[in-house]
C-alpha positions in Angstrom: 110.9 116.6 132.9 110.6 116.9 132.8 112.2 117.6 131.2 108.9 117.3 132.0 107.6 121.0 132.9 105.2 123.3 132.4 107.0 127.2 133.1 106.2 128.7 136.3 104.8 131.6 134.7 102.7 130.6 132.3 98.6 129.3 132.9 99.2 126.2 130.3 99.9 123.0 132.5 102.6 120.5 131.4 102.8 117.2 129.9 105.9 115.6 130.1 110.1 115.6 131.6 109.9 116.9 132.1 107.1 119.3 130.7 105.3 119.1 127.1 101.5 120.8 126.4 99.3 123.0 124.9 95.8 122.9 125.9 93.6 125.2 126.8 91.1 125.2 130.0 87.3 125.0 128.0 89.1 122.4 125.5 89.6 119.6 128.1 87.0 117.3 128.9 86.3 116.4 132.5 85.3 113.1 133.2 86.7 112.6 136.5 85.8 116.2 137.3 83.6 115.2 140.1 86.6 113.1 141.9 88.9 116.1 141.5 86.8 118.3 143.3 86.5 116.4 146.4 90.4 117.4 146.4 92.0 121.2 147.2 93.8 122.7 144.1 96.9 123.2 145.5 97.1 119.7 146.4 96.3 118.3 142.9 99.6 120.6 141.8 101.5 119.2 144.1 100.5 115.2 143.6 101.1 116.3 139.8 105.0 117.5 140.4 105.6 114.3 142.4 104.5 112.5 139.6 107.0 113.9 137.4 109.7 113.7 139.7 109.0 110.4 140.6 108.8 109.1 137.0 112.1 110.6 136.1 113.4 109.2 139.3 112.3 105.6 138.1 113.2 106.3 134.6 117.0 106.4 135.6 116.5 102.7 136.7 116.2 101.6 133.0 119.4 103.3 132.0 121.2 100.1 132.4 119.1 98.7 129.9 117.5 101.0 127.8 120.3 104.1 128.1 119.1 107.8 128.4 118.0 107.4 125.0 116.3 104.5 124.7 114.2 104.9 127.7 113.4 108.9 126.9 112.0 107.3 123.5 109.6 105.2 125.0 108.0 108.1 127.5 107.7 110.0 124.4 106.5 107.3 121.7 104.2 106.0 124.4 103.0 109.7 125.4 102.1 110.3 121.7 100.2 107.2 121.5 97.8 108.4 124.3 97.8 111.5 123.0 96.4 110.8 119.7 94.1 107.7 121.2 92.9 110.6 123.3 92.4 113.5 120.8 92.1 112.2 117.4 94.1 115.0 115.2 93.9 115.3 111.6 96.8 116.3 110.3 95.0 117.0 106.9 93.1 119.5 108.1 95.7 122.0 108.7 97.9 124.0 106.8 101.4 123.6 106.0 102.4 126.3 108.0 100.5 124.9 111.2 102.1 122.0 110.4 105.3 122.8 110.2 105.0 124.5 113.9 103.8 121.7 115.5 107.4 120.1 114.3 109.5 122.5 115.0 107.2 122.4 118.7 108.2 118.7 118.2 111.7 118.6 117.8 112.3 121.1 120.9 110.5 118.8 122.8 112.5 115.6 121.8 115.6 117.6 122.4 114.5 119.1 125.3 113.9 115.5 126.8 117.0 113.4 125.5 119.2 116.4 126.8 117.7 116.3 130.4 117.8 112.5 130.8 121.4 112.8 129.7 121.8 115.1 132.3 120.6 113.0 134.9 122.6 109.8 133.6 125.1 112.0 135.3 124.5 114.3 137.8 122.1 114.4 140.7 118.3 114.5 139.4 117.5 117.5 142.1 120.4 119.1 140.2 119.2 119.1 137.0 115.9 119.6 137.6 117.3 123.1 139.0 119.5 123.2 136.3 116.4 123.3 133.6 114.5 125.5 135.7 116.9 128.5 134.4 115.4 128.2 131.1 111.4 128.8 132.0 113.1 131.5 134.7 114.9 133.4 132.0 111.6 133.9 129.5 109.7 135.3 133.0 112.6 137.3 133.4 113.3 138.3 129.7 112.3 142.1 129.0 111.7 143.0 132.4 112.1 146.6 133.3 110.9 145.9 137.3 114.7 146.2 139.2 113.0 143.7 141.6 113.7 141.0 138.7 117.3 142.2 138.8 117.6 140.6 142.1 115.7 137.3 141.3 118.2 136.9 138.2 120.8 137.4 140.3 119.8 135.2 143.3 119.3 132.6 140.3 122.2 133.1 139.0 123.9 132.3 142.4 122.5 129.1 143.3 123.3 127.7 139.6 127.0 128.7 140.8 126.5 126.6 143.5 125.4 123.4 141.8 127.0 120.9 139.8 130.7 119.1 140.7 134.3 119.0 139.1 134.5 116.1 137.6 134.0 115.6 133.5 131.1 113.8 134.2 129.5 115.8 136.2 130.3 119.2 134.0 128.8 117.3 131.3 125.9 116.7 133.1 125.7 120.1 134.1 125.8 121.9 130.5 123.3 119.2 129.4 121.0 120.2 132.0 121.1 123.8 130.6 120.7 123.1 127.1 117.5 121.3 128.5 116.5 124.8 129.8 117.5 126.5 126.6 114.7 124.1 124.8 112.4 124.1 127.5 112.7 128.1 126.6 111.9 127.3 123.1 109.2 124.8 124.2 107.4 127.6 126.1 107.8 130.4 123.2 106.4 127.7 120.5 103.9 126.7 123.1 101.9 129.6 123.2 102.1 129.3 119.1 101.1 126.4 119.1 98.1 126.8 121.4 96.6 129.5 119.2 97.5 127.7 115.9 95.6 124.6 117.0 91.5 123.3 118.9 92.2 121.3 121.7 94.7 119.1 121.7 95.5 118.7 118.3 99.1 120.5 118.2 100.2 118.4 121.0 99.6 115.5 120.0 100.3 116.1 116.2 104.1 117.4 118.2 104.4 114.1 119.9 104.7 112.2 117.2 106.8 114.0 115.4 108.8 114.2 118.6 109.4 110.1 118.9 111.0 110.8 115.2 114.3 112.1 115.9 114.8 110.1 118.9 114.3 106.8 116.9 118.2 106.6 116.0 119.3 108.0 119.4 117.2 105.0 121.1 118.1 102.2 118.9 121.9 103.2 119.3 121.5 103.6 123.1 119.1 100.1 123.4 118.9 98.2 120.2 116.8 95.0 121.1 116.5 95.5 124.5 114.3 98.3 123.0 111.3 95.5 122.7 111.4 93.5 125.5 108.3 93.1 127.5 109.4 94.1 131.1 111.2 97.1 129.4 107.9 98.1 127.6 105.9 98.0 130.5 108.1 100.6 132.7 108.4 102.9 129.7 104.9 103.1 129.7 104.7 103.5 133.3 107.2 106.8 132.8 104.8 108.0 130.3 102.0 108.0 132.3 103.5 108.9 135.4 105.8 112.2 134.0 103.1 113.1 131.2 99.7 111.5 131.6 98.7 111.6 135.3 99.9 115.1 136.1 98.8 116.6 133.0 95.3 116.4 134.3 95.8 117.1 137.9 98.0 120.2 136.9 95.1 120.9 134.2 92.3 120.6 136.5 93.7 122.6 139.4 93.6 126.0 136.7 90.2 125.9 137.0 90.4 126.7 140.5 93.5 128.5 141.5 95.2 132.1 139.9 98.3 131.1 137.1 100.6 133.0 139.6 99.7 130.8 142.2 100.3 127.5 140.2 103.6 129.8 139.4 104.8 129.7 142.3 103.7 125.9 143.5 105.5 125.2 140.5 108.6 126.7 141.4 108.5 123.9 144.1 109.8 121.2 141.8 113.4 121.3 142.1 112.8 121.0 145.9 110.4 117.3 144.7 113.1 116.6 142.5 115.6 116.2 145.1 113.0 114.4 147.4 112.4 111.9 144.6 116.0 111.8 143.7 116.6 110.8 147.7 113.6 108.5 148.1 113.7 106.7 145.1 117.2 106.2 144.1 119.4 107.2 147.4 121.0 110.4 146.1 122.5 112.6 149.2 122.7 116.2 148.3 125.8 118.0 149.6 125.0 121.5 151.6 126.2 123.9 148.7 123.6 121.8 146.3 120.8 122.2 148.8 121.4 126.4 149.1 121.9 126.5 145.2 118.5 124.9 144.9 117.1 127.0 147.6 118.1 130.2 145.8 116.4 129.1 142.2 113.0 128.6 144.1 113.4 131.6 145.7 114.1 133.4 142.3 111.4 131.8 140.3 108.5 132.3 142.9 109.5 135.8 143.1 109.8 136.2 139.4 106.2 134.6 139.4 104.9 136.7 142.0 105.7 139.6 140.0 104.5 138.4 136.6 102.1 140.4 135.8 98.5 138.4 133.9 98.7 138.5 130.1 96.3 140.7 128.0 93.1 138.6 126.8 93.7 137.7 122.9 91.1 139.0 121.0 89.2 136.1 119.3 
């Protein structure tokens, strides 16, 4: 996730790397409603970033076998195949149109995944994570006219100066990690489409699939054979349920209860997770300029959250 995120200013939650979903609140069903409640809000948000982070973390252990691109297609041809188990679309009931959103929501997904695992094939996870953050930061922040926003761009802008290394590597890594925010931008404009082109969960999952198509190639060039074996299969779908499944619903669930600005800014946490994860899971130190870089992006994007004003209610 992210890329595996759901924007820190927008009331949809995430799916997915690194974030991918369009569902709204009185759509989802809520049979394990009962066992969320016995559980604060804010602490359902917070299990549900972990999960992401921590799937990513793990994912990176199967780029020796799979590649970036082998194991992003598995989260994502896994994902869809819950997805659709789950919600049962029918792609025959919508138009053309409709239809040719939910690809084009598709494709920015599957881009906006293989270009952050990329990224973290090659620079710290934490990193990137910040990295992809600029994207969801810069629609909050596009057309503002408040000068406080001026000053969250800025302090954003600052910390992404800070991050990232010298090396080629690491510069690769770097401009990968932002052309994951640049689709994880597109993601969240074709999200919002996409919600109020499609019932339920239809659109998503209809954009899953379509997503695992262009990574098909990518995958089978990255992990050919290795691509079905058993023990392989078995993580990927771990990923998938940890970065798309699990805190889908926690994330989903906690709207009911809490205001979008204050999932916002809970959200704005996950570079911060990211890092954790990236230390915890697969030993990766952050130097001091990394840790202010970060610092500054969540600063930026819970006060461009904070200051996000609710959207008008859509006239049925």
């Amino acid at each position: 996730m992210t890329s595996n995120r759901t924007p820190p200013h927008r009331q949809e939650p995430r799916t997915g790397a690194s974030g991918e979903g369009v569902l709204t609140r009185e759509s989802y069903a809520r049979p394990a409603a009962a066992l969320f409640d016995r559980f604060p809000a804010p602490g359902l948000v917070l299990v549900g970033i972990a999960s992401v982070q921590v799937g990513a973390a793990f994912a990176t252990k199967l780029f020796v076998h799979l590649g970036p691109a082998g194991t992003v297609l598995l989260r994502v041809l896994f994902a869809a195949v819950v997805l659709w188990a789950v919600w049962r679309p029918r792609p025959r009931a919508h138009s053309a149109r409709e239809l040719r959103l939910a690809a084009l929501f598709g494709l920015s997904l599957a881009l906006m995944n293989l270009s952050f695992y990329e990224a973290i094939d090659r620079i710290h996870l934490g990193v990137a994570v910040t990295l992809e953050f600029v994207g969801p930061l810069g629609v909050a922040l596009a057309g503002s006219r408040s000068r406080l926003d001026v000053l969250w761009a800025l302090l954003a802008a600052a910390g992404v100066a800070l991050l990232g290394g010298v090396s080629a590597a690491s510069l690769t890594g770097v401009l990968l990690a932002l052309l994951a925010g640049a689709f994880w931008a597109a993601y969240i404009l074709l999200n919002a489409r996409v919600g109020r082109a499609f019932s339920g969960g239809d659109g998503l999952a209809i954009a899953m699939a379509i997503a695992t198509l262009p990574l098909i190639p990518f995958g089978i060039a990255d992990a050919g054979a290795n691509l079905l074996h058993p023990a392989y299969l078995a993580v990927g779908f771990a990923i998938a349920m940890l970065s798309s499944v699990v805190p889908y619903s926690l994330e989903l669930e906690a709207l009911r209860r809490i205001r979008p600005q204050t999932f916002g800014v809970l959200m704005s946490l996950e570079p911060a997770m990211a890092a954790l994860a990236g230390l915890v899971v697969i030993g990766q130190d952050l130097s001091a300029l990394d840790v202010v870089g970060i610092a500054l992006v969540i600063t930026a994007s819970a006060g461009a959250t904070l200051g996000t004003r609710a959207p008008a209610p859509v006239d049925a």
